[in-house]
N, C-alpha and C positions, 0 to 999 in steps of 0.2 A: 869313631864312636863317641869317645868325649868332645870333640867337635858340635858333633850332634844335639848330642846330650846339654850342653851350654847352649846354641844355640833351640836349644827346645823350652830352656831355661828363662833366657830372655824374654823369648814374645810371650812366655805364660804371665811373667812380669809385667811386661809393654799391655798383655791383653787387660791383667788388674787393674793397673792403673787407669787405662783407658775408661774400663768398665765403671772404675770408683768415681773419676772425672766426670763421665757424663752424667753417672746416676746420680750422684752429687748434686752438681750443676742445673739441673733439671728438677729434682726435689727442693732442690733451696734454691731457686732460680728468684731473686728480687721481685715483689709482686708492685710491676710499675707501670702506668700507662703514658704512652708515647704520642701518641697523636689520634685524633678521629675522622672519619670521611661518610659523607660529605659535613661541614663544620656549619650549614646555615640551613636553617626553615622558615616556616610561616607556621604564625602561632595558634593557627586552627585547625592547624593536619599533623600528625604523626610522622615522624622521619625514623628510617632507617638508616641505622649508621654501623660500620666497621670502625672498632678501638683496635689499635696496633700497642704491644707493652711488649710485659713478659711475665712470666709465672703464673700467668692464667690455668686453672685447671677448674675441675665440676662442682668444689668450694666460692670460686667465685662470684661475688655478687657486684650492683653496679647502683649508684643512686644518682641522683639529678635534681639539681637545687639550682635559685638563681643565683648569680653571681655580683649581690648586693652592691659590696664595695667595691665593684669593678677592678680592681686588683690585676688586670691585666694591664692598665694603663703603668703601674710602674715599670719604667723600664730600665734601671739602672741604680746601682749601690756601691757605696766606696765608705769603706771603713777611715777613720783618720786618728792619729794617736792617741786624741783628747778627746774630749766631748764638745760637738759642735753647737754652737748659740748662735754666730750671725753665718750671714750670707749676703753676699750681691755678687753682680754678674756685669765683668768690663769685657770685652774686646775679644772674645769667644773661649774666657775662664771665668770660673768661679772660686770666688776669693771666704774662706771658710775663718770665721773668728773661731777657735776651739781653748779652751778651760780644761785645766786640769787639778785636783788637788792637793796630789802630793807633789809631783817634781815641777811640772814647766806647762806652760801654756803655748801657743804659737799663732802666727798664721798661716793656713794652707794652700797651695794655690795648686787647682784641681782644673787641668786641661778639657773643655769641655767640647772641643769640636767636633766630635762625634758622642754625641749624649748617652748612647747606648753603652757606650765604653769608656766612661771618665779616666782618668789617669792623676796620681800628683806631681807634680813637675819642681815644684818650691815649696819651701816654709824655712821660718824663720822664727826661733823662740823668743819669745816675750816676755817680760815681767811680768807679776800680777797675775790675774784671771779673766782674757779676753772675752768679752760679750754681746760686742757691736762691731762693727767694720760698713766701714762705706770709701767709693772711693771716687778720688777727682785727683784730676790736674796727672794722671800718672801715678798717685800717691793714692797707700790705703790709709785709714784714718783707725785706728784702733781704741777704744776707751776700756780700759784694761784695768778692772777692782783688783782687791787686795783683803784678804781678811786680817791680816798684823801690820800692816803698812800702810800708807798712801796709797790711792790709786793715778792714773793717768792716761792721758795721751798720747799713745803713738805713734809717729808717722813712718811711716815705710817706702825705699823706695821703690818699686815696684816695674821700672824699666827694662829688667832683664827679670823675668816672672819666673826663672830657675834660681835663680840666687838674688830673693829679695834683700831688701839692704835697710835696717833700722838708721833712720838719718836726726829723726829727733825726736824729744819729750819731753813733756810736762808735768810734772806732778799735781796731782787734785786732793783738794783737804778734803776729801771724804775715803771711806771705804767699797760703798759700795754701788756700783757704775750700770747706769742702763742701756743709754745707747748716743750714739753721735750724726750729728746731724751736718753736712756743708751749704754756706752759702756766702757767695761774695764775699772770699776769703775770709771765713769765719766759720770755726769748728761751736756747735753749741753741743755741751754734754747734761746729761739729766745724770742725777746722782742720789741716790734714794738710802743712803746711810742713815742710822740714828746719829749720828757724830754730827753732819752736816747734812741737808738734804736742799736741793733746789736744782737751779739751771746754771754752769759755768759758760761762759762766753771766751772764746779764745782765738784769740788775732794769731793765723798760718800765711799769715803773705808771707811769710821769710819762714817756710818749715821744720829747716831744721833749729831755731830757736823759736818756736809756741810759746806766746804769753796771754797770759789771762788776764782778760782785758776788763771783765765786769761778770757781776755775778747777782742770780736773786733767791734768797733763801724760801724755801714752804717746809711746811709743817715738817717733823723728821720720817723718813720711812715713806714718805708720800707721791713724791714724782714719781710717773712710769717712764713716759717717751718722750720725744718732743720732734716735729719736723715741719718744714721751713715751706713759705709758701710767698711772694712778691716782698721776702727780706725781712717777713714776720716770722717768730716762732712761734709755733702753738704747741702749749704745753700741757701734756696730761698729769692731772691730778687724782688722784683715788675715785676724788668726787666729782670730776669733771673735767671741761677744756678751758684751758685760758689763753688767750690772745698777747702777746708780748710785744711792745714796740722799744725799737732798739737804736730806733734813732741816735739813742746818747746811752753808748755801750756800757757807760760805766755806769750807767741807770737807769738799766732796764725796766718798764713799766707793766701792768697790767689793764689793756682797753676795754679789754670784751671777756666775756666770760657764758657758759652754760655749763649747766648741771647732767652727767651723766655717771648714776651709777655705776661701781665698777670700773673706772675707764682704764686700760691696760694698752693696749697697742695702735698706732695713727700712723695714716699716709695720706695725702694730698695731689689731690689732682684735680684741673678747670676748677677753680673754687669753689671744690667740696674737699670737706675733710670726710674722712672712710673712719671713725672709733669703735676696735673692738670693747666690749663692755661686759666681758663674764659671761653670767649666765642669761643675762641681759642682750646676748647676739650683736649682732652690727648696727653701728648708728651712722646714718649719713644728718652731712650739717651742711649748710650751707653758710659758705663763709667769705664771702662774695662784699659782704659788709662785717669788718673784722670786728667792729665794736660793738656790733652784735648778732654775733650768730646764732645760727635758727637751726634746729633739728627738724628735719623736712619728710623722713622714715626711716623703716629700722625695719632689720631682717633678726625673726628669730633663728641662734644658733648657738649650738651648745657648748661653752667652755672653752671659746674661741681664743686664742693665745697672738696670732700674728696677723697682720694685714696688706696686702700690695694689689697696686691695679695697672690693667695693663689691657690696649684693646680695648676701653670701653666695659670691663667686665672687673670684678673687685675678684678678691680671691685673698680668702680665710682660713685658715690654717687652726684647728684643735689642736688641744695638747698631745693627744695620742694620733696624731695623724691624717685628721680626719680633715680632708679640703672641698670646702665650697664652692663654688663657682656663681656669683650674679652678675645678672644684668644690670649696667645702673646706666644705659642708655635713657629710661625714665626715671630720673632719681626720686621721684614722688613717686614710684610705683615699681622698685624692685623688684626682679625675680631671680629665683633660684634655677638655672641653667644647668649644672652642674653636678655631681658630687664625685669623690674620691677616699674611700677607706682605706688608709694606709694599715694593714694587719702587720708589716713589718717590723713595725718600731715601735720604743715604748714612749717615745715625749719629742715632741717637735716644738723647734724655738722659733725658727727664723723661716721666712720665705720671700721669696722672689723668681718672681716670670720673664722669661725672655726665648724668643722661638719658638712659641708655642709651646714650651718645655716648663714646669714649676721645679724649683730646686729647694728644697728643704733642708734645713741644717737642724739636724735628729738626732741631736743631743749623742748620745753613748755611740749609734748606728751613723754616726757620720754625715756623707753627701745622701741624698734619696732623690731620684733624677724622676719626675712624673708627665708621660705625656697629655694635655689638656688642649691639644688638639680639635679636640670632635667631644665638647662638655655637654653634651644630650646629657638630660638627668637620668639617671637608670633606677629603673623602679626601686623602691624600695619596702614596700607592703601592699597591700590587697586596696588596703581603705588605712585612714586614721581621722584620731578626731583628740584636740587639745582639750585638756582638763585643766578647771582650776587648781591651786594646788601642785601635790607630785605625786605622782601616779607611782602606792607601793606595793599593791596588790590586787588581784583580779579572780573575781569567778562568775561562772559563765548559768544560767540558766534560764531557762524558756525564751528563747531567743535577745536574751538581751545580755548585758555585762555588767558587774556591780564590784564600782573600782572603790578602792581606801585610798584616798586621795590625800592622805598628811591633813595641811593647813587647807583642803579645801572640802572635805569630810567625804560624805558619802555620795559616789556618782554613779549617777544610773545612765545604760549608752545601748539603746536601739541599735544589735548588731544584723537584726534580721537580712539587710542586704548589708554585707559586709564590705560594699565599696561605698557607699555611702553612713558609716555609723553617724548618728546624732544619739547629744543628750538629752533626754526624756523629762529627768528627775532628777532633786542633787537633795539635799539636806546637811546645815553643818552640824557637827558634831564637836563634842566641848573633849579638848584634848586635838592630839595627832592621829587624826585614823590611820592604823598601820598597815591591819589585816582583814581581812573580810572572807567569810564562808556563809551562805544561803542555805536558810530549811525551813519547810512548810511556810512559804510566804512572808518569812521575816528573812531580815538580814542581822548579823552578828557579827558586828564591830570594834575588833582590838584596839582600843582608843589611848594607848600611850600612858600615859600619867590618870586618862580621866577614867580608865578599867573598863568595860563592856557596856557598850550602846546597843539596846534591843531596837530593831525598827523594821516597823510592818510594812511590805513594799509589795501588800495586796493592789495598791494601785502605785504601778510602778512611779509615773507620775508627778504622784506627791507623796512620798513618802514621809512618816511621820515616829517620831521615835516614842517608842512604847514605853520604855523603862529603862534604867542606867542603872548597874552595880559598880560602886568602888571598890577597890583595892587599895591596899598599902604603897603599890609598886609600881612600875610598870607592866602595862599590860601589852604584850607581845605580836602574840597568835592565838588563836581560838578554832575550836575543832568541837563541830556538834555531833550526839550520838544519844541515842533511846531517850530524850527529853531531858538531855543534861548537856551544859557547855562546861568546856575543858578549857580552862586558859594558863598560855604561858605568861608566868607574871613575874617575867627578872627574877630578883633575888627572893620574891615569894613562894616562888617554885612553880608547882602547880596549884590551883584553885579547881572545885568542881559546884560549878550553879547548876542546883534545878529549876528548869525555865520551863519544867508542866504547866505553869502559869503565864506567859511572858510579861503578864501587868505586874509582876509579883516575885519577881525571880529572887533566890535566895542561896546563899554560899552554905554547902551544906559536907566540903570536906577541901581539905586542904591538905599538901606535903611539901616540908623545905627539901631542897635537892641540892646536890652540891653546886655550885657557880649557878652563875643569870641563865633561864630560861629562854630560851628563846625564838623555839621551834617546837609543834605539839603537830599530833596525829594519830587517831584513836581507831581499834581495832579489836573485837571479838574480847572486849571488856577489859585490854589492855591499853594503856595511853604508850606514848614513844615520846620521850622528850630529846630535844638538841640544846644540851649546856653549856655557859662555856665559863668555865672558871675563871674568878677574875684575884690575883694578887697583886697588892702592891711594894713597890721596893724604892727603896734610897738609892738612887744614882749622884755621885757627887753632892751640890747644895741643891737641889730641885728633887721634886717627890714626881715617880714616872710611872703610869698605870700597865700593868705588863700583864698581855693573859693568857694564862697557862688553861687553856683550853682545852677539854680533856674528855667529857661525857657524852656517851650514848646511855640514856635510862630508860626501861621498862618498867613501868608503873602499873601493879594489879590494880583494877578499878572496879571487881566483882563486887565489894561493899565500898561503895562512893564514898560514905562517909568517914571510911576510915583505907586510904589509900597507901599501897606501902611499894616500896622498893624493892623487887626480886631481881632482876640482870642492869648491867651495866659494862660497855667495853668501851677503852681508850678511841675518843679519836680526834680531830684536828679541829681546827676553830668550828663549830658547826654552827649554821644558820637556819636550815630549812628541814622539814621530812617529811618524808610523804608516803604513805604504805600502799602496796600492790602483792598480791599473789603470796602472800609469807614472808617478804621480804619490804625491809624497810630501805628506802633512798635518800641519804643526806646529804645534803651538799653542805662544805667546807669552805672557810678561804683559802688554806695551802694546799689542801690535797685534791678539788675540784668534786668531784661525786662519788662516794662513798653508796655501796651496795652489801648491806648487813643481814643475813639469813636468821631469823626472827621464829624459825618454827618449835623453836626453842627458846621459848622467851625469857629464861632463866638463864640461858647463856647463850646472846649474841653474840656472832660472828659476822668479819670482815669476810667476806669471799669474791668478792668484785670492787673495782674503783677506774676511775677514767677521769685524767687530768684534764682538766679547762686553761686556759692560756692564763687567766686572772680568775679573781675569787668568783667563787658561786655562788647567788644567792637565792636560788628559788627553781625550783623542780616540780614538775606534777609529770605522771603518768599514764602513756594511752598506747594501746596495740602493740608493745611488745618495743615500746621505744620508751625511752626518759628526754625531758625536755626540760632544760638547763638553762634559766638564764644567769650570767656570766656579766661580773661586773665592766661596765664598759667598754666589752664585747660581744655582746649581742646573745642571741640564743643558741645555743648549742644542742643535735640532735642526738641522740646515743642510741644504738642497737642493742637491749638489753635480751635480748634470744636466749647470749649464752651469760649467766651473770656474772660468769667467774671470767671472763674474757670478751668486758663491754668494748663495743668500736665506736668511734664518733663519726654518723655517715652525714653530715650536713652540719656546717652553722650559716647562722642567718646574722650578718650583722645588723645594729638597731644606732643612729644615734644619741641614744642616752644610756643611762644605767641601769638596767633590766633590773626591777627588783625581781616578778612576778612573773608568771603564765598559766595560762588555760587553755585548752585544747579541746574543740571539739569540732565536729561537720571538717574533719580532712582542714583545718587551720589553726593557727596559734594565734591566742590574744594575749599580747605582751603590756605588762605595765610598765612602763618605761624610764619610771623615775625620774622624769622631768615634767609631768604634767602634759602625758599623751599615754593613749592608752592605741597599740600597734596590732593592724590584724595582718598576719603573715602568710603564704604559702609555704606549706610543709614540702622538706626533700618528698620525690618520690622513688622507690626502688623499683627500679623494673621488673617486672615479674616474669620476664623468660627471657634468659642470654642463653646466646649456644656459643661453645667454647669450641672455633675452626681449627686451633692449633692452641701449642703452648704462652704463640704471640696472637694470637687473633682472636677478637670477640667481635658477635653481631648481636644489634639487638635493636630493639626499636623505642624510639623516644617517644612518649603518650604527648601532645600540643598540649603545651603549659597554660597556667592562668591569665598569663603577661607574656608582653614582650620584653627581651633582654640577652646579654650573655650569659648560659648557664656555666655553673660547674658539673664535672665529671667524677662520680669517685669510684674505684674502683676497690672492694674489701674484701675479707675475708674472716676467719677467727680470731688471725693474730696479727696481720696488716692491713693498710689502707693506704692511699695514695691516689691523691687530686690533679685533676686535670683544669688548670684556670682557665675560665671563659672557651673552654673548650666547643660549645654549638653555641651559634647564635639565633633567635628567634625571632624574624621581624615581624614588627605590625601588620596588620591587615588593612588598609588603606586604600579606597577606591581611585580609579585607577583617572577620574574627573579631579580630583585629590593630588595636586603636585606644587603649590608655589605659593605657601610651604603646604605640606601634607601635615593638616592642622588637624583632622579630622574635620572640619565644615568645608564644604564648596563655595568659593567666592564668587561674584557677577563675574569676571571675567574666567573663572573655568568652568561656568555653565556656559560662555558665552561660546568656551571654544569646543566643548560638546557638541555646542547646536550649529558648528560650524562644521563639522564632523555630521551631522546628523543632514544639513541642509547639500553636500556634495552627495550622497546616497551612499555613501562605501568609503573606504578607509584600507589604509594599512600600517606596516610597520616601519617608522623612521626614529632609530636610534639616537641620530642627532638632534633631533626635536627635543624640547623640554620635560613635555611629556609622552615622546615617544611611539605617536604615530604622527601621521599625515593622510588628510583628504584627497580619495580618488583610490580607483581600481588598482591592484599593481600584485605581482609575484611575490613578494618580500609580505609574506605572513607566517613568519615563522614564529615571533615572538607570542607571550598570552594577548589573547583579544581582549579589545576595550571592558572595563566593566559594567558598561552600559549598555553591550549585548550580548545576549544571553537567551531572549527567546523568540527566535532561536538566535541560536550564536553560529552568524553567518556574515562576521564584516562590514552590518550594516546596522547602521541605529535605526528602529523603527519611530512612528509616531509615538504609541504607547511605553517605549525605552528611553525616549525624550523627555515625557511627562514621569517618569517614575525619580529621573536626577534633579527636576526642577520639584518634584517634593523634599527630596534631601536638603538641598538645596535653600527652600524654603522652611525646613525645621531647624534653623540656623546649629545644623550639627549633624553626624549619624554616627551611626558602630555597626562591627561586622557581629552576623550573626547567619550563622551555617543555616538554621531553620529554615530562611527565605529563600524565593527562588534567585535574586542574584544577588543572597547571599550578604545584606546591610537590612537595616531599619532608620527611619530616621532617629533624631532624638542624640544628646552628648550622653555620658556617663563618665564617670570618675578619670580623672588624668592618669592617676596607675592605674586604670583599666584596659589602656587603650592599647 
C-alpha cells in the first residue's frame, strides 16, 4: 500500500511538472521566425508564403518592408581586442591594424579562407596606437601614433602568420600617424600632428633597421593619406592632392598639385587617383600627367571615410558603414552599381576587396566580412530629387512638397508622380530655413537667426515672400493655428504672431520657458513645447557646453496675449513633437520616441517610449503609426495601436541624416539632411495571417511597389523579430529583354524575336541565353515567350511581331498588368523598374 501510495506520488509530480513544462513553454515559447516558403516572386502578383518560427499565436501580426541596406550581403563578423582602423588582405588572411587606449594596441591576423567563418590565428602587440598596416615582401608595415610619445614604424614578420614576430622600428617625430604607404623599398608615412605634420620617407631595404631617409613638412594637423603610383607619392592635403617627386629622397618636391575640398582618403589605379572628399563624395583625377592633374568626375556620397578599387569598380566606404559600389569602367561617366548599409556597426575606418568579398575594419566591431558579389543597386526610394542646400524639413500639401532647405531656403517639389519629383519653385530666404508648415496658401518659415518668413506660394512656381518678423533668437519651429503662428524661438521661448494679416504680421504675446525651444505643436488652444536646457560648466582650463535636457511644457494659449505655463514633465534631450488623438510624440536624442498622454494637460504623462538605434529627430503622425526619423539611420516605423507598448514594425534606411517626414497617399517624404528630399515606400502589414500551428504561419504577400529583397517581421504587444531579405521580388522584364534586361529591347533581340517569329513556332531551351529555341518540339514546359499571348500558342504572330518592334521602337518600356501582354512602351524611373 505505501508502494502504492509513493508511487501514486511520483507520477502526480512527473504529471506537474510535465504539465508546468509544457504550459510554460508554449506560453512563453520566443516569438521567432525561422524561415519562409516559397522565398521569391514577381513584383506584380501577390505570393503566398508559409513562415515557419515559434510562439506564433492569434496576437500575431506580420509586416513587409523593403530591405533597403540589403543587410543580407553581410556575411560574417569577428570581434578583435582593440578597435580596428586598417586592413588589407595577403595570401587568403586578413591583417587588422587595431588601437587601443588604455593598455596595448596590436596586430591581428584573421584567417580568412572560408569568409563565412574568419578565425584569429596571430597578433602581436605593438607600441603606440596602430592605424594603417599594409604589407610586402612578407612583411606587415605598421605606422603606429602615440599621444605621450613618438610615434612609429613597425615592421613585422609575418612568415609564420600564428606567431608574427616584430623585427623592427622607427621612431617618427610626430604624434599622430595616418597611414603607410610601400614602394620600391620605400615605406612613405603621412603624419598629421600639431608638433609635426607632413610626409616621412623611410629606406626598408634592410627592415629590421628603417631609417628615415627624407622628409617634407605641411601645414600642422593637415595631411590625411598618401599612396604611391609609377614611384610618385600623391599626397592629401585638407585642401587637396599633391604630386610628390622623390627622385632625391632627401628632397622631396612638389610637381603638380589640384584643389579638392575635404580631401580624406586616396587609392590609385591605371592612372586615376580614386579621392574621397567629405561631404563632397568621390573624386576621380586623372593622373596620367603628374604635373598636372585633372579632375575628370565625381560621385556624390555622403561622409565617405575610405577608398579601394578592385575589378574595374571603386568601392566607398561611410563612416557608419555605408558601401558604395561604382563603375569607373567610364571614368568620365561614373556609375553607382552598388550599395551596402552596414546597420551593424557604429564607425568604419578601413576597407579592402579581394574575392568578391569587402573586408572592413569597424573600428570597436572588429572584422565585417561583406559579400559584393552580385552589386545590383537595390532600391532605395520610390523617386528622389536633390535640393539645393540641406534638406531639414518637409510638408506635404496639394500634391506638392515644401522643403526648408538651410542655406538654400525655401523648395518647392512636384510630388504629384512620386517616381519622378521635380522642382517647381525655390525662393531664398535671409537666415537658415529650418522648419516649414503650410496654411491657406502661404508657407511659414522658421528662418534660424532671421525669425519667420511669410511667403505666398499661391503660385507654387514663384513664390514670393510676403513679410518677415524678427526675433531676438533663434527661430526653430513654427506651428500655425486659428490665424496665429507659434514659434519656437531658442532661449526666447515661445513667440505668438497674429498673421490675420500676413502683409502685416505682428508678435502679439510671448513666454520665456525654461532652456532652448526647440520643438512646438499646438492643439485645442494649447501649444506643446520640446526644451532643452542648456548649462554651462568648467571642465579643467576650457569652458564645455553640457545640456541638461529636461522639458516637456504645455503652454495655455486661450488668451495669446498673455501665455502662461500650466504642465510640464521630465524628459531627455527633446527635439521634435507632434500631437495626435490626446497624445503628444517627442522624439529625443537618448531615449528615441517619447509618447506623453496630454488629456490632462496640467499634468503630462510618459506612458509609452520606443528606442531608435541613434538619436531622433523628427516624427509626424498617420493611421495609427509614428514615423521616426532617426539620426543617420533612416526612418523608423512604430505601431502605436497600443501606446503604452509601441513596437517598431519597419525601418527604412536613407543615406543621409533624416531630419524630417511627411506622410501621405500610403508614402514617406523624407528630408534628408543632405540636400535631397526622399520619397519612400511605407512597411505594409498584412491584413490576414492565419496561425497553422504554434510554428506555422500563412499568409499572402500583396506585390510591392519595386523590385527587391524584402524584410519579414513578425510582432506582437511585447515582441518582434525580423526576418532579413527573407522574399525576394524580381522585376518584371519582357522576356525579348535578356542581354542585359535593361528594360529597352536592342536591334539584336528584336532581331532574334523575329527569328522566333519567322521559323512559325518555338519552344523551350534552357540552354539558350534567352531560353527558347525555333521549331516545334515537346519541351514547353517552361512560361511562353512574351511576345505571345494572343493567343498564347507558341507561335508569334504577325501582329505579336509588330507590337515588340513598337517597344522596341520607344527606346524603352514597363510592365504594366492593364495591357493585354501586360507592358507599355515608354522608360520610367530606375527605382521603378
Amino acid at each position: 500500500m505505501k508502494a502504492a501510495r509513493k508511487l501514486y506520488n511520483v507520477s502526480c509530480i512527473v504529471s506537474v511538472l510535465f504539465y508546468t513544462f509544457f504550459t510554460t513553454s508554449a506560453g512563453f515559447a520566443e516569438l521567432k521566425t525561422d524561415s519562409v516558403y516559397p522565398a521569391s516572386g514577381e513584383m506584380d502578383r501577390d505570393l503566398e508564403v508559409t513562415l515557419t518560427g515559434s510562439g506564433f499565436d492569434e496576437n500575431t501580426r506580420v509586416s513587409m518592408y523593403i530591405d533597403a541596406e540589403n543587410r543580407k550581403a553581410i556575411i560574417a563578423a569577428i570581434n578583435t581586442q582593440s578597435s580596428a582602423y586598417g586592413v588589407a588582405i595577403s595570401d587568403g588572411k586578413a591583417f587588422l591594424a587595431c588601437a587601443s587606449y588604455d593598455e596595448w594596441s596590436s596586430l591581428q591576423i584573421i584567417d580568412i579562407s572560408d569568409p563565412a567563418d574568419p578565425r584569429i590565428i596571430g597578433s602581436v602587440r605593438t607600441s603606440g596606437s596602430a592605424r594603417s598596416v599594409t604589407i610586402s615582401g612578407g612583411k606587415a608595415f605598421l605606422a603606429c601614433g602615440s599621444y605621450d610619445e613618438w610615434s612609429s614604424l613597425q615592421v613585422i614578420d609575418i612568415s609564420d602568420p600564428t606567431a608574427p614576430q616584430i623585427i623592427g622600428s622607427v621612431e617618427i617625430p610626430a604624434r599622430y600617424v595616418k597611414n603607410v604607404a610601400i614602394s620600391e623599398g620605400k615605406a612613405f608615412l603621412t603624419c598629421g600632428g600639431y608638433e609635426w605634420s607632413g610626409l616621412q620617407i623611410i629606406d626598408i631595404s634592410d627592415p629590421a633597421v628603417p631609417q628615415i631617409i627624407g622628409l617634407m613638412e605641411a601645414p600642422a594637423g593637415y595631411v590625411k593619406s598618401v599612396a604611391i603610383s609609377d614611384g610618385k607619392p600623391f599626397l592629401l592635403v585638407a585642401d587637396g592632392l599633391q604630386v610628390i617627386d622623390i627622385s632625391e629622397p632627401a628632397d622631396p618636391q612638389i610637381i603638380g598639385s589640384v584643389r579638392i575640398a575635404g580631401a580624406k582618403a586616396i587609392t590609385i589605379s591605371d592612372e586615376m587617383a580614386f579621392v574621397t572628399a567629405g561631404n563632397d563624395g568621390l573624386q576621380i583625377i586623372d593622373i596620367s600627367e603628374p604635373a598636372v592633374p585633372q579632375i575628370v568626375s565625381s560621385v556624390r556620397t555622403p561622409y565617405v571615410e575610405s577608398v579601394t578599387v578592385a575589378d574595374g569598380k571603386v568601392f566607398v566606404v561611410g563612416g557608419r558603414g555605408e558601401v558604395r559600389i561604382i563603375d569607373i569602367s567610364e571614368p568620365a561617366a561614373p556609375q553607382i552599381v552598388g550599395l551596402i548599409d552596414n546597420t551593424l556597426v557604429y564607425w568604419v575606418r578601413d576597407i579592402t576587396v579581394s574575392d568578391g568579398k569587402a573586408f572592413l575594419a569597424a573600428g570597436n566591431d572588429g572584422l565585417i566580412v561583406v559579400d559584393i558579389s552580385e552589386p545590383a543597386t537595390k532600391p532605395r526610394s520610390i523617386g528622389s530629387v536633390e535640393i539645393p542646400g540641406s534638406a531639414r524639413s518637409v510638408t506635404i500639401s496639394g500634391g506638392k512638397a515644401f522643403l526648408a532647405a538651410g542655406s538654400g531656403g525655401l523648395q518647392v517639389v512636384d510630388v504629384s508622380e512620386p517616381a519622378v519629383p521635380q522642382i517647381i519653385g525655390s525662393i531664398d530666404t535671409s537666415g537658415c530655413a529650418e522648419n516649414v508648415t503650410v496654411s491657406d496658401g502661404k508657407a511659414f518659415v522658421a528662418g534660424d537667426v532671421s525669425g519667420l518668413q511669410i511667403i505666398d506660394i499661391s503660385d507654387s512656381a514663384n513664390p514670393w515672400i510676403v513679410s518677415s518678423v524678427d526675433t531676438s533668437d533663434s527661430v526653430e519651429d513654427v506651428a500655425v493655428s486659428d490665424g496665429k503662428a507659434f514659434l519656437a524661438a531658442g532661449y526666447e521661448g515661445l513667440q505668438i504672431i497674429d498673421i490675420s494679416e500676413p502683409s502685416v504680421p505682428q508678435i502679439i504675446g510671448s513666454l520665456g520657458t525654461q532652456g532652448y525651444v526647440e520643438g512646438i505643436a499646438v492643439s485645442d488652444e494649447k501649444s506643446f513645447l520640446a526644451c532643452a536646457e542648456c548649462d554651462w560648466c568648467s571642465i579643467g582650463d576650457g569652458w564645455w557646453g553640457l545640456y541638461d535636457c529636461s522639458k516637456f511644457q504645455t503652454i495655455d494659449i486661450t488668451d495669446p496675449t498673455a501665455p502662461q505655463i500650466i504642465g510640464s514633465i521630465d524628459v531627455g534631450c527633446s527635439t521634435h513633437v507632434t500631437i495626435s488623438d490626446g497624445k503628444a510624440f517627442v522624439t529625443t536624442e537618448d531615449d528615441g520616441l517619447l509618447i506623453i498622454d496630454i488629456s490632462e494637460p496640467a499634468d503630462p504623462q510618459i506612458i509609452g517610449s520606443a528606442d531608435t538605434p541613434r538619436n531622433a529627430h523628427g516624427v509626424t503622425v498617420s493611421d495609427g503609426k509614428a514615423f521616426v526619423a532617426t539620426e543617420y539611420d533612416g526612418l523608423h516605423i512604430i505601431d502605436i495601436s497600443n501606446p503604452a507598448n509601441p513596437q517598431t514594425i519597419g525601418p527604412f534606411k536613407t543615406p543621409g541624416d533624416p531630419k524630417d517626414v511627411a506622410v501621405t497617399g500610403g508614402k514617406a517624404f523624407v528630408a534628408d539632411g543632405l540636400g535631397r528630399l526622399l520619397i519612400l515606400p511605407l512597411p505594409v502589414e498584412i491584413e490576414t495571417v492565419t496561425v497553422s500551428s504554434e510554428t506555422s504561419l500563412t499568409l499572402t504577400l500583396p506585390a510591392p511597389a519595386m523590385a527587391g529583397y524584402y524584410n519579414l517581421r513578425v510582432f506582437n504587444e511585447t515582441e518582434n523579430h525580423e526576418l532579413i531579405s527573407a522574399v525576394t521580388f524580381d522585376p518584371v522584364c519582357h522576356s525579348a529583354d535578356y542581354n542585359p534586361a535593361d528594360y529597352k529591347i536592342s536591334l539584336s533581340e528584336l532581331l532574334r524575336v523575329i527569328q522566333l517569329y519567322n521559323n512559325s513556332s518555338y519552344h523551350c531551351a534552357p540552354d539558350r541565353e534567352d531560353g527558347y529555341a525555333s521549331g516545334d518540339s515537346e519541351h514547353k514546359t517552361c512560361v511562353p515567350h512574351d511576345s505571345d499571348y494572343n493567343p498564347q500558342d507558341w507561335r508569334i504572330s504577325l501582329s505579336e511581331i509588330l507590337r515588340v518592334i513598337q517597344l522596341y521602337k520607344n527606346d524603352g518600356y514597363h510592365a504594366d498588368e492593364n495591357t493585354e501582354d501586360g507592358f507599355v512602351p515608354g522608360q520610367i524611373s530606375e527605382n521603378n523598374k
